[in-house]
Backbone as a printed PyTorch tensor [residue, N CA C, xyz], in Angstrom:
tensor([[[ -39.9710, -123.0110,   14.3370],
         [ -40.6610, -122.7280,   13.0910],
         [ -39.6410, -122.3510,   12.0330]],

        [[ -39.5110, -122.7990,   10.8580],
         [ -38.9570, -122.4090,    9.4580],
         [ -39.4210, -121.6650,    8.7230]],

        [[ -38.7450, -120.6100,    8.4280],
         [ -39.7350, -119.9580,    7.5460],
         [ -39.4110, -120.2130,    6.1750]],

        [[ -40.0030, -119.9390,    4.8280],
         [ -39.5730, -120.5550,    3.8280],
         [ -38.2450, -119.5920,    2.8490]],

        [[ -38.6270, -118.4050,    3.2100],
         [ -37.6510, -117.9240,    2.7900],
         [ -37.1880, -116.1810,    3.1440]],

        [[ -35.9770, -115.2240,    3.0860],
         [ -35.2270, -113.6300,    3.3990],
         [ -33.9010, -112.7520,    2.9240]],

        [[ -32.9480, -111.3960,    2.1610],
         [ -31.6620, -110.8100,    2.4320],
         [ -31.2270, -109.7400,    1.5690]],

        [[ -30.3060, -108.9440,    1.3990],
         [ -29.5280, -108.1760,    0.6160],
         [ -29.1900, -108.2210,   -1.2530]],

        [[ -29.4070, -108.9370,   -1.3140],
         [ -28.2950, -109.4520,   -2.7190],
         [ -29.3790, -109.9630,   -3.5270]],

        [[ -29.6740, -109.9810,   -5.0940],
         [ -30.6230, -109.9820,   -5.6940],
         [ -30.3320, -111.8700,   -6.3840]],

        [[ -29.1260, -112.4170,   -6.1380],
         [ -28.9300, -113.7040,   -5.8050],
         [ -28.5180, -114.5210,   -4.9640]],

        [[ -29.0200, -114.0550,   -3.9600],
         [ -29.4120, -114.5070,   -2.1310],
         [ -30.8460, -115.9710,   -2.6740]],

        [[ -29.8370, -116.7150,   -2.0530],
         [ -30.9560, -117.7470,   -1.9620],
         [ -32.2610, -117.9820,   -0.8470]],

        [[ -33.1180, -117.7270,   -0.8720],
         [ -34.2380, -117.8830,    0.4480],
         [ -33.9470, -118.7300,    1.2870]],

        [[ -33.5260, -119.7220,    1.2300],
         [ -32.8990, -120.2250,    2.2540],
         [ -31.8180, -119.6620,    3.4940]],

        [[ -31.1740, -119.1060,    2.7370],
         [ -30.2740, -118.0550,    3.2800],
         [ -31.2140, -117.0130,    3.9730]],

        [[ -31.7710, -116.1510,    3.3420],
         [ -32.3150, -115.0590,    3.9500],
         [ -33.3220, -115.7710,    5.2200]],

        [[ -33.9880, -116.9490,    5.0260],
         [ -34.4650, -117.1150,    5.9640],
         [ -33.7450, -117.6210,    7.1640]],

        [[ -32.9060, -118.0200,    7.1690],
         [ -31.8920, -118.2540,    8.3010],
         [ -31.5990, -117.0280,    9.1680]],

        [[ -30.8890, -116.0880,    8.1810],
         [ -30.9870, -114.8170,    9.0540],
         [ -31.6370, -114.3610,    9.4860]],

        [[ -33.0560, -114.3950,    9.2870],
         [ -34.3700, -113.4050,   10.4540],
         [ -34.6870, -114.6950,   10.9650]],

        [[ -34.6270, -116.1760,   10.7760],
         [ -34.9210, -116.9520,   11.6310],
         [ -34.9930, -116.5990,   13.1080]],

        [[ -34.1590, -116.3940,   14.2690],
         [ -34.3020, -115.7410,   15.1650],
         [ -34.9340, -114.4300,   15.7160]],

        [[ -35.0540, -113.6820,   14.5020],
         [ -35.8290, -112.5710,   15.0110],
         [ -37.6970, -113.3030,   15.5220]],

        [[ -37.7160, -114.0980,   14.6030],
         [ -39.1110, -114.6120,   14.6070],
         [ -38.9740, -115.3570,   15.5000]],

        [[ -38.1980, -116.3100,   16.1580],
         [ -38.3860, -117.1860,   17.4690],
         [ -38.8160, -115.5540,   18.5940]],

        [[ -37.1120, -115.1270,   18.1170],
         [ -37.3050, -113.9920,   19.5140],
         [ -38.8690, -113.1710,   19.8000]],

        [[ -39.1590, -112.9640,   18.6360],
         [ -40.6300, -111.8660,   19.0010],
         [ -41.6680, -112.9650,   19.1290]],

        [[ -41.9940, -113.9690,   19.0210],
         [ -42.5770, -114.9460,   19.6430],
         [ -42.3630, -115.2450,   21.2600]],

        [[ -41.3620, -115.5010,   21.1190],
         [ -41.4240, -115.9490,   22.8260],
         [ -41.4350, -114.3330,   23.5320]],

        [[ -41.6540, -113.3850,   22.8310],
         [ -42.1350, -112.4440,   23.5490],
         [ -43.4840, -112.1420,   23.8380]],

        [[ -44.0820, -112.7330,   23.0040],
         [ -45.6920, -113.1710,   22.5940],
         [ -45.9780, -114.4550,   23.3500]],

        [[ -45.0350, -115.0620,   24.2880],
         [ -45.2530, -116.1990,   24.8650],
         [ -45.5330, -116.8310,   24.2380]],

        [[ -45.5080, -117.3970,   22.9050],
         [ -45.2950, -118.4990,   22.1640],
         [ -44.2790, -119.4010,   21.7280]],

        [[ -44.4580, -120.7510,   21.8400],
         [ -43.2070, -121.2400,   21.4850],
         [ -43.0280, -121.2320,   19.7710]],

        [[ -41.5320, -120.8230,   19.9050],
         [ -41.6260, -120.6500,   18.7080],
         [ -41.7360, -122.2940,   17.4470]],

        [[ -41.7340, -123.3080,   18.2730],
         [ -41.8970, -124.7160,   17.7610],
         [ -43.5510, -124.7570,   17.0100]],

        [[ -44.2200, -123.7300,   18.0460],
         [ -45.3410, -124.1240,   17.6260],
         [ -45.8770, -123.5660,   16.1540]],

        [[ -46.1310, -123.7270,   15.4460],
         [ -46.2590, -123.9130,   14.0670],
         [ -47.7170, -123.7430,   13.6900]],

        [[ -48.3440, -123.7160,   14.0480],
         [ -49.9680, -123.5310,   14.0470],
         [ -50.0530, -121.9040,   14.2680]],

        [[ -49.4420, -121.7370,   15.6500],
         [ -50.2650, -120.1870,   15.7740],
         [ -50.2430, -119.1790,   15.0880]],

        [[ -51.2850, -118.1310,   14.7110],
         [ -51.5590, -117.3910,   13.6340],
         [ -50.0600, -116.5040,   13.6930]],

        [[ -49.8120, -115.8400,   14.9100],
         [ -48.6420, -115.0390,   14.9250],
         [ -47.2440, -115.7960,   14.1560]],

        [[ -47.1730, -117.3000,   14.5220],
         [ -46.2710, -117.5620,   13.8180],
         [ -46.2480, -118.0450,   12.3860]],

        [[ -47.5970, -118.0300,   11.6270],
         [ -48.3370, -117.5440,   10.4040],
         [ -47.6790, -116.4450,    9.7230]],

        [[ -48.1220, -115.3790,   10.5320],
         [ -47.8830, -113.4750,   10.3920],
         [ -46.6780, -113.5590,    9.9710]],

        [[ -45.3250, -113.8100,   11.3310],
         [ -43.8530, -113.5620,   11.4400],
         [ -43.6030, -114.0580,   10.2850]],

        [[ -43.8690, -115.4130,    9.3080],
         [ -43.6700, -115.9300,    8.0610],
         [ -43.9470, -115.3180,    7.2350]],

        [[ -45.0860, -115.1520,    6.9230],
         [ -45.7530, -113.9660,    6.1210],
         [ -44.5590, -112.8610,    5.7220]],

        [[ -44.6590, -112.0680,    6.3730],
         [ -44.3680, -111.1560,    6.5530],
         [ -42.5790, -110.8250,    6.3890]],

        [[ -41.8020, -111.7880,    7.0130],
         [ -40.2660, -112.2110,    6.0280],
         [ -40.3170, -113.0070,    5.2760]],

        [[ -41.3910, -113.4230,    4.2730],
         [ -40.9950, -114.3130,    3.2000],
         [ -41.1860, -113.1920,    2.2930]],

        [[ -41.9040, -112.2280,    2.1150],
         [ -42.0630, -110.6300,    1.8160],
         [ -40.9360, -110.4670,    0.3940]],

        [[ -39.9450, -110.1240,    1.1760],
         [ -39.0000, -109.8850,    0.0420],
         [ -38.5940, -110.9950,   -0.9510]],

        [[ -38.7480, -112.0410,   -0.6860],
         [ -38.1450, -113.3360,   -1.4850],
         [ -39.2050, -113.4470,   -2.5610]],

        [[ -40.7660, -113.1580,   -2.3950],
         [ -41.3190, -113.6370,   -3.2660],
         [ -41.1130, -112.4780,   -4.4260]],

        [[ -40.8640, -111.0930,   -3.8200],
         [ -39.8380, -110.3040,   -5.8260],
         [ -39.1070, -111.2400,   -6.1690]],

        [[ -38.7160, -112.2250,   -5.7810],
         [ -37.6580, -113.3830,   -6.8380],
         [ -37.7150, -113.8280,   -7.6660]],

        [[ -39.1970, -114.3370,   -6.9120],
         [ -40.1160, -115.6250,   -7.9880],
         [ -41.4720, -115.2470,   -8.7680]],

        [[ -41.4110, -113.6520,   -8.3480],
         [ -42.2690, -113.6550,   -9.3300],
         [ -42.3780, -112.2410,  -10.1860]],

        [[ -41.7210, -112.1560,  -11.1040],
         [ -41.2170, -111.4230,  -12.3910],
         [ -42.6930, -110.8590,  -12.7260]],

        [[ -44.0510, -111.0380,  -13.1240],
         [ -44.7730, -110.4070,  -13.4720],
         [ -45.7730, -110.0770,  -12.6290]],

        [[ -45.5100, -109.7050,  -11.1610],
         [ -46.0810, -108.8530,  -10.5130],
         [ -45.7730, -107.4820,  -10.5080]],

        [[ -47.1100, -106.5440,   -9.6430],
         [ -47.1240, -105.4000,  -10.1700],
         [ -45.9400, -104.5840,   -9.9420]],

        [[ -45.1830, -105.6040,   -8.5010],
         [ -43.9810, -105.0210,   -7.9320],
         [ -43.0000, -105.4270,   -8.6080]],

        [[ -42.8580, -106.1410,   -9.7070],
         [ -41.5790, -106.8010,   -9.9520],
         [ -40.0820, -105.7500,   -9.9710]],

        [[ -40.3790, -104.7060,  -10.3600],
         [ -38.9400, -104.0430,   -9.9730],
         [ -38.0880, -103.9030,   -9.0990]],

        [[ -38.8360, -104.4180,   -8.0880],
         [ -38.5840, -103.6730,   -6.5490],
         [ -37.0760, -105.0100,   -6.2020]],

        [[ -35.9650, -104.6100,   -5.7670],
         [ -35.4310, -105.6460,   -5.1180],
         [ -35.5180, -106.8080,   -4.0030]],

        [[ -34.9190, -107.9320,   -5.1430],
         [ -35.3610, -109.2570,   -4.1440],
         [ -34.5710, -109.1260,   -2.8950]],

        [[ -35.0540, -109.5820,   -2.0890],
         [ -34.0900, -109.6650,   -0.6270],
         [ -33.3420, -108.5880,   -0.1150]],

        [[ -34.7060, -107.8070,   -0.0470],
         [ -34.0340, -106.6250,    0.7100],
         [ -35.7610, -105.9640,    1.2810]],

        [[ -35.2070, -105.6390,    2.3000],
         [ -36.6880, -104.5520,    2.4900],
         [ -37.0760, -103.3040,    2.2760]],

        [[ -35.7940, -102.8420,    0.9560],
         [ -35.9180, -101.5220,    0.7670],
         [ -37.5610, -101.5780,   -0.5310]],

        [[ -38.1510, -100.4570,    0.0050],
         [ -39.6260, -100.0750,   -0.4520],
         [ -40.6960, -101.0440,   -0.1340]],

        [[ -40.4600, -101.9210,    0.8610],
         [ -41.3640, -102.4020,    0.8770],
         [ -42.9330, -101.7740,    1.9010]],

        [[ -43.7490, -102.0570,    1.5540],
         [ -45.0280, -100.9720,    1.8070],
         [ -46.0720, -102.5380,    2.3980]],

        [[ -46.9670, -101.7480,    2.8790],
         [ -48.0580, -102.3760,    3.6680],
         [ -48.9760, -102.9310,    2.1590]],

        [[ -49.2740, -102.3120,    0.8090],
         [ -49.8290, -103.1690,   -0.3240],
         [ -48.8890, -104.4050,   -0.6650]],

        [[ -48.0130, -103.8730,   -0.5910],
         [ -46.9020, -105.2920,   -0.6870],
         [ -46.9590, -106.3180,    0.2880]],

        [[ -47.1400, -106.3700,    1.0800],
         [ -47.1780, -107.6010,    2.2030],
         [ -48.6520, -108.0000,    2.0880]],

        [[ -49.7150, -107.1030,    1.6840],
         [ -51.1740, -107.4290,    2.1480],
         [ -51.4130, -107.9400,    0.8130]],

        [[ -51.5660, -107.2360,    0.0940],
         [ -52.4810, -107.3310,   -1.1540],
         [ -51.5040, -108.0490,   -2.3120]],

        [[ -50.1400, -107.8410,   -2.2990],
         [ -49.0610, -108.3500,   -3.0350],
         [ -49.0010, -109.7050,   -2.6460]],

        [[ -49.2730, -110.1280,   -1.4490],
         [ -48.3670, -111.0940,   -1.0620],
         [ -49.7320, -112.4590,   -0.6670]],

        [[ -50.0290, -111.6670,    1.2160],
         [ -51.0390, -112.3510,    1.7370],
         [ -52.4700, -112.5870,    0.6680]],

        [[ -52.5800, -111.7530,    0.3660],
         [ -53.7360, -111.9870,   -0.5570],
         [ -54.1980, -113.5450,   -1.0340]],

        [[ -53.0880, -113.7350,   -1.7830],
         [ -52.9210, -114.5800,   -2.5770],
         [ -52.9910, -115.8550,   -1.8050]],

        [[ -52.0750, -115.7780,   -0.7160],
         [ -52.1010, -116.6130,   -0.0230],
         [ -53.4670, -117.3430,    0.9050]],

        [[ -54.1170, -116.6330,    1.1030],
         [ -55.2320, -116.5100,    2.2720],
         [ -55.1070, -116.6110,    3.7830]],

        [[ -55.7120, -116.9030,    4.4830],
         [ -55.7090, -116.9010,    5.6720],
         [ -56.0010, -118.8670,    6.1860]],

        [[ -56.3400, -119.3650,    5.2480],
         [ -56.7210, -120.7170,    5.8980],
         [ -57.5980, -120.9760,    6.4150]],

        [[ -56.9260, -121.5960,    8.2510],
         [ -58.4040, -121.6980,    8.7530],
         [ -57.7530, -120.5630,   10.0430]],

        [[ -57.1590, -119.3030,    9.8250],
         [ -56.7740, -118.4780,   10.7500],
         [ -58.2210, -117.5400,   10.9610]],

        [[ -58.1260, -116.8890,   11.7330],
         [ -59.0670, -116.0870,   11.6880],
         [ -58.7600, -114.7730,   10.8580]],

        [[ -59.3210, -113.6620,   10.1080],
         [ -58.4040, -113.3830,    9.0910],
         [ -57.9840, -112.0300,    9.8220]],

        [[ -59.0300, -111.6190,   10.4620],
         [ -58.8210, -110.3620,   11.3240],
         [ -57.3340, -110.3250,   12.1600]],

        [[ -57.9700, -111.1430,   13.0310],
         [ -56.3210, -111.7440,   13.8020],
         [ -54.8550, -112.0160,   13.4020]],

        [[ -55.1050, -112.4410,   11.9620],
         [ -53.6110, -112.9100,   10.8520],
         [ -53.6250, -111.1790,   10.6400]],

        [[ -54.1990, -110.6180,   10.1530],
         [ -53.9110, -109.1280,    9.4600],
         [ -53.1580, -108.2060,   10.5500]],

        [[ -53.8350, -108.4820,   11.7370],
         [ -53.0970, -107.7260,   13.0040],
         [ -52.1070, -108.3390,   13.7050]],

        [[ -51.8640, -109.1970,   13.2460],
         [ -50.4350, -110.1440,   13.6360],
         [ -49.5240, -109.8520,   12.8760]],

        [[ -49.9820, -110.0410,   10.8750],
         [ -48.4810, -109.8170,   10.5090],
         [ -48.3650, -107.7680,   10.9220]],

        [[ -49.5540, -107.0330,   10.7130],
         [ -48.6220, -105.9110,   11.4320],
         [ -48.3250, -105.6610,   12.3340]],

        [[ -48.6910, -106.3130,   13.4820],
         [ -47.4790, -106.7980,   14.7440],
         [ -46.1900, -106.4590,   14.1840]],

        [[ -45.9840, -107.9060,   14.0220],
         [ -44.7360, -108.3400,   13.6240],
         [ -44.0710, -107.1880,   12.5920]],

        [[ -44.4610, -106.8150,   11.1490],
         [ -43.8680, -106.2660,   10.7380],
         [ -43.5320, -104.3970,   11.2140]],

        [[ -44.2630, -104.0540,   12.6840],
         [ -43.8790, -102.7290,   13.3090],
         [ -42.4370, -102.9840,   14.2260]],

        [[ -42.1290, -104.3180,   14.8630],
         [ -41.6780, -105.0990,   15.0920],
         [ -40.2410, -104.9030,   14.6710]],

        [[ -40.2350, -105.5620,   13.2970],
         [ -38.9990, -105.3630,   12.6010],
         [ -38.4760, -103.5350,   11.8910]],

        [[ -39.5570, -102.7080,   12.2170],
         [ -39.1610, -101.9590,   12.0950],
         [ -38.6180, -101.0880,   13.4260]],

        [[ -39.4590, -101.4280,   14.3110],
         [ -38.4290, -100.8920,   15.8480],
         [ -36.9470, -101.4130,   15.9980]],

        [[ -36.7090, -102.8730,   15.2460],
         [ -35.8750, -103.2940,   15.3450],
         [ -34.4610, -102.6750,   14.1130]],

        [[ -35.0100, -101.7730,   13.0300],
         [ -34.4050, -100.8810,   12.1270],
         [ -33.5570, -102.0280,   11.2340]],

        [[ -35.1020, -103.1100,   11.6130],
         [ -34.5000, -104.3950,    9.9630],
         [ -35.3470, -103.4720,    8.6410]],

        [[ -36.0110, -103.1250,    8.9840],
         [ -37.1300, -102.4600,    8.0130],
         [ -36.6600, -100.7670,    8.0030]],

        [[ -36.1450, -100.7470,    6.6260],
         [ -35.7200,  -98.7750,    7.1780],
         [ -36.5840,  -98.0190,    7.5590]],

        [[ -36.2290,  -97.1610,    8.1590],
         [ -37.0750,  -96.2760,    9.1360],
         [ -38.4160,  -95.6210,    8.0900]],

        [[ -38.1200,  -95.0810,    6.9180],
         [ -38.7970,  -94.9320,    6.0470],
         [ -39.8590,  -95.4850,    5.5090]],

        [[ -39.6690,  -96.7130,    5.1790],
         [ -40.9370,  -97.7740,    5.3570],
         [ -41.1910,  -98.2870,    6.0880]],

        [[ -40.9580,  -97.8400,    7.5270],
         [ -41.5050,  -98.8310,    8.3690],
         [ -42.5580,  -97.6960,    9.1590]],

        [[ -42.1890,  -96.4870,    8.7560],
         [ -42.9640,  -95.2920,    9.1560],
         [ -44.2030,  -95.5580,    8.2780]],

        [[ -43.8670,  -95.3000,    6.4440],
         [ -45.2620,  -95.7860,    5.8040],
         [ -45.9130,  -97.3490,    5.8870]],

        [[ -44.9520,  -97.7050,    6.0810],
         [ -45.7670,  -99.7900,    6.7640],
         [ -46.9090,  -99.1490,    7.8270]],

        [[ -46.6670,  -98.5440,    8.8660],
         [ -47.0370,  -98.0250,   10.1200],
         [ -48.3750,  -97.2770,    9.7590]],

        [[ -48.0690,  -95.9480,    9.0040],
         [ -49.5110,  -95.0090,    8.4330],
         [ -50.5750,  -96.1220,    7.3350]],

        [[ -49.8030,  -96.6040,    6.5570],
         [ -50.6030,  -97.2960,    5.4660],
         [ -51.5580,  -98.7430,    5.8850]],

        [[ -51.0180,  -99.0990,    6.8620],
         [ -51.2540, -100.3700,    7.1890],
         [ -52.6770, -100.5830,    7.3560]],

        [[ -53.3340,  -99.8420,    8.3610],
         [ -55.3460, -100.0780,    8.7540],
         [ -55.8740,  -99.7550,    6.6760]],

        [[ -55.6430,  -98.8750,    6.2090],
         [ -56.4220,  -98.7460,    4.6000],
         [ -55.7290, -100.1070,    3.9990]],

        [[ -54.4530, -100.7760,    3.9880],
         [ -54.5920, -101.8170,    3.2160],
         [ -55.0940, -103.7210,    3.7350]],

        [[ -54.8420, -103.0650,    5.0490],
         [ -56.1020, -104.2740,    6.0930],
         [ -57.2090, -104.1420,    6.1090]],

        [[ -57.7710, -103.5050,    5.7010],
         [ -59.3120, -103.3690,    5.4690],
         [ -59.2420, -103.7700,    4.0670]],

        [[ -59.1830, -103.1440,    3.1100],
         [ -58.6730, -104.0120,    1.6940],
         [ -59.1060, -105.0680,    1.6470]],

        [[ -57.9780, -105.8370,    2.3760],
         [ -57.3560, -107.2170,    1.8900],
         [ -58.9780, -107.5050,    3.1480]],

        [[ -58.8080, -107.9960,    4.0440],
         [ -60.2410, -108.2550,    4.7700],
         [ -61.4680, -107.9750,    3.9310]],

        [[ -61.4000, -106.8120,    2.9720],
         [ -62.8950, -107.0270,    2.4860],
         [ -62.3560, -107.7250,    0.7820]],

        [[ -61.3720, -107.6960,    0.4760],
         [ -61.5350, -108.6970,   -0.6790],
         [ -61.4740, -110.1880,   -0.4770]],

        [[ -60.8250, -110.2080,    0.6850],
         [ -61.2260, -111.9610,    1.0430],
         [ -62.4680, -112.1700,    1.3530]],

        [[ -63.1360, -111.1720,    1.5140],
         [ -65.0240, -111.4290,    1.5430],
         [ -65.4740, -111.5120,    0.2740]],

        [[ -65.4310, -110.5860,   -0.3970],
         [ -65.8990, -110.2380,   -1.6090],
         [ -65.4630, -110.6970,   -3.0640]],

        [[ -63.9220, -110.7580,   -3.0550],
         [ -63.1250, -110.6380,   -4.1990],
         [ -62.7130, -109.8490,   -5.0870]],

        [[ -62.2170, -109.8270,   -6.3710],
         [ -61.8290, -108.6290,   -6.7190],
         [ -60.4130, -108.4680,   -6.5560]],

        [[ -59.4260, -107.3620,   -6.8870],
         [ -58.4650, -107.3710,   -6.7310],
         [ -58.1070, -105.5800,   -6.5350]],

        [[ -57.4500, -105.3860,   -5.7230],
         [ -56.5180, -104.1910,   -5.6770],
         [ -55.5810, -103.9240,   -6.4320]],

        [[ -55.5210, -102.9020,   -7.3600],
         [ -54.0650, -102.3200,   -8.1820],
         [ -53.5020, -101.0510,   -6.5490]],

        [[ -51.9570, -101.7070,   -6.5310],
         [ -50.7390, -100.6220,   -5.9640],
         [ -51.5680,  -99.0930,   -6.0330]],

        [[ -52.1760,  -98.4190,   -6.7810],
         [ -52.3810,  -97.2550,   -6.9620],
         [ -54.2510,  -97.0690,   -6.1910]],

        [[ -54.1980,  -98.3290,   -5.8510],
         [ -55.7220,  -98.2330,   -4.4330],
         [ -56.9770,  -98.0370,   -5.6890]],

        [[ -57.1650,  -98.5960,   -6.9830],
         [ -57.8330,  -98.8800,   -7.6320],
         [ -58.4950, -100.2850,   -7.1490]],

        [[ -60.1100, -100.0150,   -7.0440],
         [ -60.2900, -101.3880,   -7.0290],
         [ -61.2630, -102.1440,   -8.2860]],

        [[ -60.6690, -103.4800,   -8.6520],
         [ -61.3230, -103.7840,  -10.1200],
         [ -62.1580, -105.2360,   -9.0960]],

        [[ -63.6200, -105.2690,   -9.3990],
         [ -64.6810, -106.1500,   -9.5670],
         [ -64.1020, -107.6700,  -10.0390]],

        [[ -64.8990, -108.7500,   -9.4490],
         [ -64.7240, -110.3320,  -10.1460],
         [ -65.4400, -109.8900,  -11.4370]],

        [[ -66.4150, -108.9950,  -12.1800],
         [ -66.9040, -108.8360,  -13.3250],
         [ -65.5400, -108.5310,  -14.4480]],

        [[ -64.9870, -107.1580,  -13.5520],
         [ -64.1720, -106.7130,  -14.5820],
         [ -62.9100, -107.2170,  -14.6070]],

        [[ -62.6140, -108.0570,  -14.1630],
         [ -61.3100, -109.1510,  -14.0250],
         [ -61.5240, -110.4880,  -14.8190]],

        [[ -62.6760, -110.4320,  -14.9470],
         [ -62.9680, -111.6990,  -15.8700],
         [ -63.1580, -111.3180,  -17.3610]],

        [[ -63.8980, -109.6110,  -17.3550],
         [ -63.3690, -109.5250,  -18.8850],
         [ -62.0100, -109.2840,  -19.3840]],

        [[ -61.1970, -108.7870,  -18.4450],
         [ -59.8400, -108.4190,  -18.8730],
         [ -59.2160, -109.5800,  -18.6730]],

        [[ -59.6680, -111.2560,  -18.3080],
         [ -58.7760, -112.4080,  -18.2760],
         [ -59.3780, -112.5860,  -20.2600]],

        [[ -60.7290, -112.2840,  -19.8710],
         [ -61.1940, -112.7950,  -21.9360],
         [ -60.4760, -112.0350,  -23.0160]],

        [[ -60.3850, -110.6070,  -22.3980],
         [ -59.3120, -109.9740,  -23.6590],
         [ -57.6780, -110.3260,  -23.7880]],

        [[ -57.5900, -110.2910,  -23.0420],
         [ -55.9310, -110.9570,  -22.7340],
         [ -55.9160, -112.2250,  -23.0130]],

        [[ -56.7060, -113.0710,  -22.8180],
         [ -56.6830, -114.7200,  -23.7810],
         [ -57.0020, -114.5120,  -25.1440]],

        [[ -58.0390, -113.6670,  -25.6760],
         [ -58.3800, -113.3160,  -27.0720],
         [ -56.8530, -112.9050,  -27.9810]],

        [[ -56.3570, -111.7140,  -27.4380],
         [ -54.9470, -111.0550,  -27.7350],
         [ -53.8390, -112.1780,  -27.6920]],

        [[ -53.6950, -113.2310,  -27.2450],
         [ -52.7660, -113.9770,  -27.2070],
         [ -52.8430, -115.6380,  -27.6550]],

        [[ -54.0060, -115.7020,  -28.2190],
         [ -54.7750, -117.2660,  -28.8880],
         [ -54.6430, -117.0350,  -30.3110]]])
C-alpha cells in the first residue's frame, strides 16, 4: 500500500514523508494479519488516513489548523485527524464505525511507537471517543465542528456561506 503523503521540515515533500512511515504501516498491518498489498481493507484506509495527517497543513492554508506545522506531528490532536481531516474525506463504502476505530488503532500505535510525542499521543488517546462520536454523528447528520467543540447546523452554515458570498460579490 502507498500512502499519499508524511515529515519534519515545512518543505518536505509528501512523497518523502510518506516513504518514511511507509513501513511503519506495512509493519502494523501484518500485525493485524493483513497484507499490507491489500489496499481495500479499512485498517489500511485508517494507517493512510491517519499519516497523511500532517501533509495536508501543506495544502491547505485556510484551515482552522493552518498554523500548525506541515510534516511534523507536533500538536497534532484527535479534532485534527477526525474532524480536520477524515471528515472531509468520508468513509466510502467502509463501515464508518470500524474506519474511526481503526484510524485510532493505528494512530495509539504510532504513539507507543514515540513517532507521535508522548504529549499528543496521551491527548490523541483521552480525546479520541468525544471526537469519534462527532465525526460519526456528523456523517449522519451534517453540520460541521469548530476545534473549540462548537457545533454549527447545515442551517447555520448555509447562512454564513450567503454572508460571506454577499461580503465578497
Amino acid at each position: 500500500m502507498q500512502c499519499c503523503s508524511i515529515s519534519a521540515s515545512a518543505d518536505q515533500d509528501p512523497s518523502t514523508w510518506c516513504a518514511e512511515h511507509q513501513p511503519i504501516i506495512d509493519a502494523w498491518l501484518l500485525t493485524q494479519g493483513i497484507d499490507p498489498m491489500n489496499h481495500d481493507h479499512v485498517r489500511s484506509h485508517a494507517a493512510l488516513m491517519v499519516v497523511s495527517v500532517p501533509t495536508f497543513r501543506a495544502e491547505s492554508e485556510a484551515s482552522q489548523l493552518a498554523a500548525r506545522e506541515p510534516f511534523s506531528w507536533a500538536e497534532v490532536d484527535a479534532f485534527e485527524v477526525l474532524i480536520g481531516n477524515a471528515a472531509l474525506g468520508g468513509c466510502g463504502l467502509l463501515d464508518p464505525a470500524d474506519y474511526v476505530a481503526a484510524m485510532g488503532d493505528f494512530a495509539e500505535h504510532l504513539g507507543a511507537l514515540g513517532i507521535i510525542p508522548p504529549a499528543e499521543a496521551t491527548a490523541l488517546t483521552k480525546d479520541w471517543p468525544i471526537w469519534a462520536a462527532r465525526l460519526l454523528d456528523l456523517w449522519e447528520v451534517g453540520g460541521r465542528w469548530l476545534a473549540d467543540g462548537t457545533y454549527v447546523d447545515e442551517a447555520e452554515l448555509e447562512r454564513r456561506r450567503h454572508a460571506w458570498y454577499n461580503a465578497v460579490a
